[in-house]
C-alpha positions in Angstrom: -211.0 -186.8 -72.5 -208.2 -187.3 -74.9 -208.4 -184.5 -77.8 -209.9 -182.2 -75.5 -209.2 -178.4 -74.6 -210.7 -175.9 -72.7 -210.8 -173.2 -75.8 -212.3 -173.9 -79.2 -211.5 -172.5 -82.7 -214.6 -172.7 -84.9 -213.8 -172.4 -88.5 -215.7 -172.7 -91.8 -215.2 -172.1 -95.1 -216.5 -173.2 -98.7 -214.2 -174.3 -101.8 -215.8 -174.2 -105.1 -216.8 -177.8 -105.9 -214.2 -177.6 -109.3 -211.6 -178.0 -107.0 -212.9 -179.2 -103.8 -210.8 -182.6 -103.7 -207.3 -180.6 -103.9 -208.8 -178.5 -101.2 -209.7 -181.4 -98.9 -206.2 -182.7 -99.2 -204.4 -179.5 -98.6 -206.6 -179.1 -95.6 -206.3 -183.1 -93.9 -202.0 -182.7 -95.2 -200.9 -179.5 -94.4 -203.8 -177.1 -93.0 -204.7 -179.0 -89.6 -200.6 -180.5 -89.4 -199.3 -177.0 -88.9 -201.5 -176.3 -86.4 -200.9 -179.3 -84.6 -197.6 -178.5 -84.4 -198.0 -174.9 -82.4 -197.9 -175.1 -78.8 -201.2 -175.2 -76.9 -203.2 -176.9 -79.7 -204.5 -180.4 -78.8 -207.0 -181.9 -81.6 -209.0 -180.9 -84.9 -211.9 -182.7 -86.3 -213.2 -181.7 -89.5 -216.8 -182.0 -90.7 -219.0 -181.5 -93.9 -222.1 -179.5 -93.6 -225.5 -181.8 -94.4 -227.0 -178.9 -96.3 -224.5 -176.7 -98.6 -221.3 -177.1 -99.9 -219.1 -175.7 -96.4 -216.5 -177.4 -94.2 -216.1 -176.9 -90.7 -212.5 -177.3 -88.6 -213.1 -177.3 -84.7 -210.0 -177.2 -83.4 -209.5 -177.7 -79.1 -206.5 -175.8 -77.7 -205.7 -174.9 -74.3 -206.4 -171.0 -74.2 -207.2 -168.6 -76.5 -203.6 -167.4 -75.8 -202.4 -170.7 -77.9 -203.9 -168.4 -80.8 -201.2 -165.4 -79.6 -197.6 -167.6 -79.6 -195.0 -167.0 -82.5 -195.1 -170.5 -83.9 -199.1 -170.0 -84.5 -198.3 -166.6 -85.8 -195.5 -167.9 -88.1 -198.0 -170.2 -89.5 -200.5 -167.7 -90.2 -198.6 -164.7 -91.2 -196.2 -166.8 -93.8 -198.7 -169.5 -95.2 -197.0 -171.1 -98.2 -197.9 -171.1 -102.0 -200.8 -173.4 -102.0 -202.1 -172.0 -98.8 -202.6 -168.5 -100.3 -203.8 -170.0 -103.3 -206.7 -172.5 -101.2 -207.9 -169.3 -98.9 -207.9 -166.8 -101.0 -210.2 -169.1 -103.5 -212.7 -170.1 -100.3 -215.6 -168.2 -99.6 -218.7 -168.8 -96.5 -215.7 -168.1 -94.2 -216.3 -168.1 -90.2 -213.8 -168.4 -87.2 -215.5 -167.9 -83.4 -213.1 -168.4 -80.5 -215.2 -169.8 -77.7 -214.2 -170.7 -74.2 -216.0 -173.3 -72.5 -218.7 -172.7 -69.8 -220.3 -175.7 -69.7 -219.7 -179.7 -70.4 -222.3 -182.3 -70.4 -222.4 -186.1 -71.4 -225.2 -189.1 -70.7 -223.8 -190.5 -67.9 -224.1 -193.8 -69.6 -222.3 -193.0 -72.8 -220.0 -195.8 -73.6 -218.6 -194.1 -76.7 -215.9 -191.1 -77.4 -218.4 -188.3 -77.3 -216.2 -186.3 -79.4 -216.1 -188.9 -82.1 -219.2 -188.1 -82.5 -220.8 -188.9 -85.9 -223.0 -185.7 -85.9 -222.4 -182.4 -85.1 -225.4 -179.8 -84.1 -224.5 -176.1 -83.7 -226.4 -173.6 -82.4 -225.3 -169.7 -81.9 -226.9 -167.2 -79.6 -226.6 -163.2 -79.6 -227.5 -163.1 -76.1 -228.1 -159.6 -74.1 -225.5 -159.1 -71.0 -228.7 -158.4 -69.3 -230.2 -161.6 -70.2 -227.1 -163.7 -70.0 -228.2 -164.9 -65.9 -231.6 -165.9 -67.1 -229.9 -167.8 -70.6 -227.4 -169.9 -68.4 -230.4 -171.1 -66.1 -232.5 -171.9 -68.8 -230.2 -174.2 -70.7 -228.4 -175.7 -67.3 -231.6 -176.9 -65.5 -234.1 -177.1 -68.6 -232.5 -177.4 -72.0 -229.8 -179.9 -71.1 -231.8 -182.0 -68.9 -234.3 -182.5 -71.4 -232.4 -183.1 -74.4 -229.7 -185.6 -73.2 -233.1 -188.1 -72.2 -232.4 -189.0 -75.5 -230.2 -191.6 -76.3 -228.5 -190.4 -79.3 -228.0 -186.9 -77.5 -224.2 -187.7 -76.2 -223.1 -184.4 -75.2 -223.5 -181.0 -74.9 -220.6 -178.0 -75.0 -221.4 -174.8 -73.9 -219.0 -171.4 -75.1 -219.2 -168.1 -74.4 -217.4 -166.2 -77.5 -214.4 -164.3 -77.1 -213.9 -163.3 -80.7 -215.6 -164.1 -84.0 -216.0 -163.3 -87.7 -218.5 -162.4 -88.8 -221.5 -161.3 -86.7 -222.0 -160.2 -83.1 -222.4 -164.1 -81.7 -221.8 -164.1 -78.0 -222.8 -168.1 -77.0 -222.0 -171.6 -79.3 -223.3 -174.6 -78.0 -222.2 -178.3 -79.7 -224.2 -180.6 -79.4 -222.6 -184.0 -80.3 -224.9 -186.2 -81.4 -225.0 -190.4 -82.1 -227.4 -190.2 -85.2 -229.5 -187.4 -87.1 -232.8 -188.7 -85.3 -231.7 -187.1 -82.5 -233.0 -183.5 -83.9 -236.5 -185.1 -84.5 -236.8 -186.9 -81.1 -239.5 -186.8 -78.9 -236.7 -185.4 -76.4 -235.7 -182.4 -78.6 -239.7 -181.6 -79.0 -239.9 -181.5 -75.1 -237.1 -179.4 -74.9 -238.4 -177.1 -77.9 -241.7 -177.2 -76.1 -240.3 -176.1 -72.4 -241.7 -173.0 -70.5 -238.1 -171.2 -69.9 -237.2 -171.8 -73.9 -240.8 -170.3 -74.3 -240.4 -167.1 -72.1 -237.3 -166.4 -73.7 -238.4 -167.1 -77.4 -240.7 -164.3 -76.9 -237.9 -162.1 -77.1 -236.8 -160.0 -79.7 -233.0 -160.6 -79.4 -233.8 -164.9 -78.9 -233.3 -165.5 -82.9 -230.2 -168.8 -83.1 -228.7 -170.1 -85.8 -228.9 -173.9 -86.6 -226.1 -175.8 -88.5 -225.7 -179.2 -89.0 -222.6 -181.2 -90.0 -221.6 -184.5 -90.6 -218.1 -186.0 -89.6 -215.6 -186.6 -91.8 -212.6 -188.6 -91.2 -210.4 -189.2 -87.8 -209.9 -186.5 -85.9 -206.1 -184.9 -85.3 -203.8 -185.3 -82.4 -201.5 -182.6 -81.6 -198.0 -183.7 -82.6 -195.5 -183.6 -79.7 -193.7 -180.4 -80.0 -197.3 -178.8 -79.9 -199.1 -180.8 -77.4 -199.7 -178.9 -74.1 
């Protein structure tokens, strides 16, 4: 899948709305292009959330050892002027690093998955204890059910190996065709199953939902980064 990595960086942040054009332009000119330019990374697509003011960046990279290498820290440790002056005036601000676990599509998707329109994002604090009984639940219920719709065109699993802030251990994407999708008939089967319902009873089964829409083309690593 070109654009793909094994290893996400999930990042979001809010500008205040005075200057929130400067900041998309700082972000699309310079932000993503450094990174694109440190070994390891591979894509970024960027995306506005449908409720609130917040922008998310997932970026795909290799390993979470691309996050480790002296170009990357170069670019973080010396940002320039009007970096400083963008992230120290952002606030809502998240980064998870998740490794994938799990990748599913419609076996009948004729589309770029990734270039998905939609994007659905759902975070679990799941107990080690209950991490067996999580995995089967979303790999032989959850998954099945939800890609019987047609707008459901993929589904990423992550475990988290770092985050800020909270105590997240488990991000799914869910790449989606069109908004529907969440009130489909499929997502109210899947919402309705008996694993989700066995776990749900549980104190520690409490997600977080975010939605996000798209926005623009997503970034290809530049040659003296890619791979």
């Amino acid at each position: 899948m070109h654009g793909k990595g094994s290893t996400i960086l999930f990042s979001e942040m809010t500008p205040h709305p005075s200057w929130e054009g400067e900041f998309n332009a700082w972000y699309d000119s310079e932000h993503i292009p450094l990174r694109m330019a440190c070994p390891g990374f591979v894509s970024a697509q960027r995306y506005r959330a449908s409720i609130g003011a917040s922008y998310l960046a997932v970026y795909e990279m290799g390993t979470p050892a691309d996050l480790r290498t002296p170009q990357y820290a170069k670019v973080k440790g010396e940002p320039g002027a009007l970096t400083r002056r963008m992230l120290g005036g952002v606030t809502g601000f998240t980064r998870y690093i998740g490794t994938e676990i799990e990748w599913r599509m419609r076996p009948d998707l004729d589309a770029d998955p990734l270039a998905a329109p939609v994007l659905f994002a759902v975070l679990f604090q799941v107990p080690v204890g209950r991490r067996q009984a999580f995995d089967a639940w979303y790999g032989n219920e959850q998954l099945p059910l939800l890609l019987d719709c047609p707008d459901w065109w993929l589904i990423r699993r992550f475990a988290i190996v770092d985050g800020d802030p909270g105590a997240w251990t488990h991000l799914t994407l869910h790449y989606l065709g069109d908004r529907r999708a969440l009130e489909s008939g499929a997502r109210a089967r899947a919402r309705a199953g008996a694993g989700r319902l066995r776990l749900a009873e549980e104190d520690w089964f409490r997600p977080e939902y975010l939605t996000f829409d798209r926005l623009g083309e997503r970034q290809i690593a530049t040659a003296a980064g890619d791979g």
